[in-house]
C-alpha positions in Angstrom: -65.2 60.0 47.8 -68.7 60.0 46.7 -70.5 62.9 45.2 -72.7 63.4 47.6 -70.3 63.5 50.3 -68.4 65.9 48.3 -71.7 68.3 47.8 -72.3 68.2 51.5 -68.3 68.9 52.4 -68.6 71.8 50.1 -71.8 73.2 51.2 -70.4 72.9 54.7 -67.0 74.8 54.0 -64.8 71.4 54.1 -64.1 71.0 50.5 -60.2 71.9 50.4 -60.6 70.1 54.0 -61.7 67.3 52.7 -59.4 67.0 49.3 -56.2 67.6 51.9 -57.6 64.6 54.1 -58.1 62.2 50.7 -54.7 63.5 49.6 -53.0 62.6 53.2 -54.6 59.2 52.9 -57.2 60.0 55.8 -60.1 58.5 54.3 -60.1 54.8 53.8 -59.4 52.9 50.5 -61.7 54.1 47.4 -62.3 57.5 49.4 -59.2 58.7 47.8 -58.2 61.1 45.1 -56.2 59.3 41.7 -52.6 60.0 42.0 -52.0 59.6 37.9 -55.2 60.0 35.9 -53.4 58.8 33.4 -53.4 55.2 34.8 -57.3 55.3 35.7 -60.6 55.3 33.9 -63.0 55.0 36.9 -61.7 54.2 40.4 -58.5 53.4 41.6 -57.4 49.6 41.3 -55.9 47.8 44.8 -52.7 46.1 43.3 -52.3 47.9 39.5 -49.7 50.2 41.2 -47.6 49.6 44.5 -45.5 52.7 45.4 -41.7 51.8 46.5 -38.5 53.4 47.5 -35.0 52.1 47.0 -32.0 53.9 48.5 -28.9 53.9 47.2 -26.3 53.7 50.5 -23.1 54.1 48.8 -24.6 57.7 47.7 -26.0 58.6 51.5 -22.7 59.2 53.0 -21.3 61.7 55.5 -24.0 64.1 57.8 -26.2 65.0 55.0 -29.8 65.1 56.8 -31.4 67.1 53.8 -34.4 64.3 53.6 -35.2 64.1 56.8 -35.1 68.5 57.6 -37.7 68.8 54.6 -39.5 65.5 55.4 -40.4 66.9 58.9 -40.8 70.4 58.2 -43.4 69.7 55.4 -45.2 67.3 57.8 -45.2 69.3 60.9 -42.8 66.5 62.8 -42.6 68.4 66.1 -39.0 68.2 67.9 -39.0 67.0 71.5 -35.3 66.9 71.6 -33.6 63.7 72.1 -35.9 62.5 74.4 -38.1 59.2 75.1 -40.5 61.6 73.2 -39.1 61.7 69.8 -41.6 61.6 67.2 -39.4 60.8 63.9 -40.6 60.0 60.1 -37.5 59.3 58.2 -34.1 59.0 60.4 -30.6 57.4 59.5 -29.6 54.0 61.9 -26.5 52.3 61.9 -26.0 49.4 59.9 -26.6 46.7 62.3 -29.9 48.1 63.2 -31.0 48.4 59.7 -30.4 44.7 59.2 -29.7 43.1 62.2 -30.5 39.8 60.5 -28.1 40.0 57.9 -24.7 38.6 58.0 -21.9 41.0 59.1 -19.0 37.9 58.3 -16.2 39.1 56.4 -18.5 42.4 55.5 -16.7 45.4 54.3 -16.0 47.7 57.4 -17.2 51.0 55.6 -20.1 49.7 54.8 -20.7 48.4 58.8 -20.2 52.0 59.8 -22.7 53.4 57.5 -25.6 55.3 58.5 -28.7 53.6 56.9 -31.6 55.6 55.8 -34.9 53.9 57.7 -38.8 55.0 57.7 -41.9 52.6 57.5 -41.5 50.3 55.0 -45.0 50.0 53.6 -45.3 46.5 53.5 -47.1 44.9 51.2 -48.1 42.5 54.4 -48.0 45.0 56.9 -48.5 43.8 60.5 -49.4 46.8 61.5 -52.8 47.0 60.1 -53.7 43.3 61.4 -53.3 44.8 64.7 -55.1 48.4 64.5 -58.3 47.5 66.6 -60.2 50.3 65.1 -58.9 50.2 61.3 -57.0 53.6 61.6 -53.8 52.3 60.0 -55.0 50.8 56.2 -53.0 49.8 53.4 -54.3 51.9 50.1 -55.1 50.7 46.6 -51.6 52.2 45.7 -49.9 50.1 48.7 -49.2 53.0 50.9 -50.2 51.8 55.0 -51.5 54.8 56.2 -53.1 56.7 59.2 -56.4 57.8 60.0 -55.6 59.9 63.0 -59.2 60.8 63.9 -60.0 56.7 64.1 -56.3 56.2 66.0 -57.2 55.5 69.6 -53.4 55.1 71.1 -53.5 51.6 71.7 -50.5 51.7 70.1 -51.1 47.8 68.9 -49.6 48.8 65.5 -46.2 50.3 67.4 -46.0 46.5 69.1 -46.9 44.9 65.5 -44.5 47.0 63.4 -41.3 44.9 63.6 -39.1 47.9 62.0 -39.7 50.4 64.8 -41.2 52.9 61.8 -44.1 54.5 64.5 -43.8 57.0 66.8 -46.5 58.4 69.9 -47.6 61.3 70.8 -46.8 61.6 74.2 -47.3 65.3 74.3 -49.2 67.9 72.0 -46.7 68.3 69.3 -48.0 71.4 68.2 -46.3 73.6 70.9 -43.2 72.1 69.3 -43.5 72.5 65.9 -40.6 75.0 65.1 -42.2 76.6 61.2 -45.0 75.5 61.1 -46.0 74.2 58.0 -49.4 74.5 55.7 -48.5 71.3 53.1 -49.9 68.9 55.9 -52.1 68.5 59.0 -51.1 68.7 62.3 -51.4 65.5 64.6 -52.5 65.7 68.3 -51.6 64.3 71.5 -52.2 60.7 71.9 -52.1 59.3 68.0 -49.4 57.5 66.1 -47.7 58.6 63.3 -45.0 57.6 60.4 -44.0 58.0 57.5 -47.0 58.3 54.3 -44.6 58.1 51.1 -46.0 61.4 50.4 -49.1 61.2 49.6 -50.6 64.4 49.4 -47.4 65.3 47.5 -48.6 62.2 45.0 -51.7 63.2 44.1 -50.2 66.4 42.9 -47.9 64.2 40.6 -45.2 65.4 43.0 -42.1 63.1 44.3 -41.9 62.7 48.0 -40.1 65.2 50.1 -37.3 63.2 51.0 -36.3 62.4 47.1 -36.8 65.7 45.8 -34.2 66.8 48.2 -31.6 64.7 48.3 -28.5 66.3 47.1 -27.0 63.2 45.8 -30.1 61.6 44.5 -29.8 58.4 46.1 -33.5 58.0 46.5 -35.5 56.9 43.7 -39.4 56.7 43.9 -41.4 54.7 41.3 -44.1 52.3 41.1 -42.5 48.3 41.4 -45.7 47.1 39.5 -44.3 49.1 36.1 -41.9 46.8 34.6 -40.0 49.8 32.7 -40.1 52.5 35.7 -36.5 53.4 36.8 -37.1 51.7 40.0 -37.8 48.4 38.7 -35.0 48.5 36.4 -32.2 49.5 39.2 -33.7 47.0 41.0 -32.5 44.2 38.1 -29.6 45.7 37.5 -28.4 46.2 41.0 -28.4 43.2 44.2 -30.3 45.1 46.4 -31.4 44.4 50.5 -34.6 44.5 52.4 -35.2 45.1 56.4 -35.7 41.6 57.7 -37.0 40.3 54.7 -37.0 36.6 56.8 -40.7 37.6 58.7 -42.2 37.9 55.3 -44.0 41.1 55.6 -42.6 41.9 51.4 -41.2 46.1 52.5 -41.5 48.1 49.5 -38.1 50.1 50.8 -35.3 48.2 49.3 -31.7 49.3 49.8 -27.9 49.4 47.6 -25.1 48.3 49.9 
């Protein structure tokens, strides 16, 4: 964000406004606040860091829905019920759902019946944002894809593009339904797309994502795949790891332990 824009957003009253909408990934590539200072000099850099999740399945057992209770209540994901209506960020699918491509021959039967962690996969070749007639879903310098939900005009072009199911509409104003509401993140409105954001104004703060800080059993790790000695990277070599339809080429940056 430019000084001048910042001046004028602060003169205005829409400072903290404005820093909460950079932080959320609302403004559009360079318009963005440095997640690591450390890692920066001037600007942020498109492809020095690419943000990635890998979940470990054979620690994501049983009912546990820790991750996705905090994901949505920090993010104000409204319930509709189990309805046509369901707006969902993170949410577990069965196994053959998860990877309906891969090969279930001679597969271990526990692992068949698992319940598979799923959210937006933040492609580094997302789909999604070669659809978006108005540019509202981006991918970020840190290669999060993210929303602009004041740009989002509920084509829902990105829903048809996304080949992972990761969106969800908003058929109805959400905010009638939000059960505590929350003041981390902003509330959406009726008639814009949503998903999963990796966190990102949790990132900026030098925070982990929701959904890994609270996972009992700590199968989620969060790291950047573009840092050779993160923790990501090396569980990554030292485990054979899975990706959602990895055959349409779109390179997820969600990679999963069976």
């Amino acid at each position: 964000m430019s000084q001048n824009r910042r001046e004028f957003l602060k003169k205005a009253g829409l400072g903290a406004l404005a820093g909460l909408g950079a932080a959320a990934g609302l403004f559009p590539a360079f318009a963005l606040e440095q997640t690591d200072m450390s890692n920066f000099t001037d600007k942020p850099v498109p492809g020095k860091v690419r943000w990635g999740m890998l979940i470990d399945t054979r620690k994501c057992l049983g009912n546990c829905t820790e991750c996705i209770v905090r994901c949505h209540h920090d993010h104000n994901v409204p319930d509709f019920g189990k309805s046509k209506n369901e707006v969902k960020w993170i949410w577990k699918s069965g196994y053959e759902n998860a990877f309906p491509t891969a090969s279930t021959q001679f597969q271990n039967p526990e692992v068949l019946e698992r319940q598979v962690l799923t959210l937006c996969n933040h492609c580094a070749e997302p789909p999604c944002t070669k659809a978006c007639p108005t540019e509202a879903t981006f991918k970020r310098w840190d290669g999060i894809v993210s929303i602009d939900y004041h740009r989002c005009i509920g084509c829902r072009f990105c829903m048809a593009a996304c080949p992972y199911g990761s969106r969800s509409f908003n058929w109805l104003d959400p905010r009638p339904n939000i059960k505590e509401l929350s003041t981390a993140y902003p509330t959406r409105m009726r008639g814009v797309v949503e998903k999963c954001n990796f966190c990102s104004e949790r990132l900026v703060k030098n925070e982990l994502p929701a959904c890994v800080e609270s996972c009992p059993e700590k199968a989620l790790i969060f790291g950047d795949l573009n840092k050779p000695d993160s923790e990501i990277r090396k569980l990554l070599a030292a485990n054979e790891t899975m990706q959602r339809k990895p055959e349409l080429g779109t390179l997820p940056s969600v990679f999963y332990i069976i």
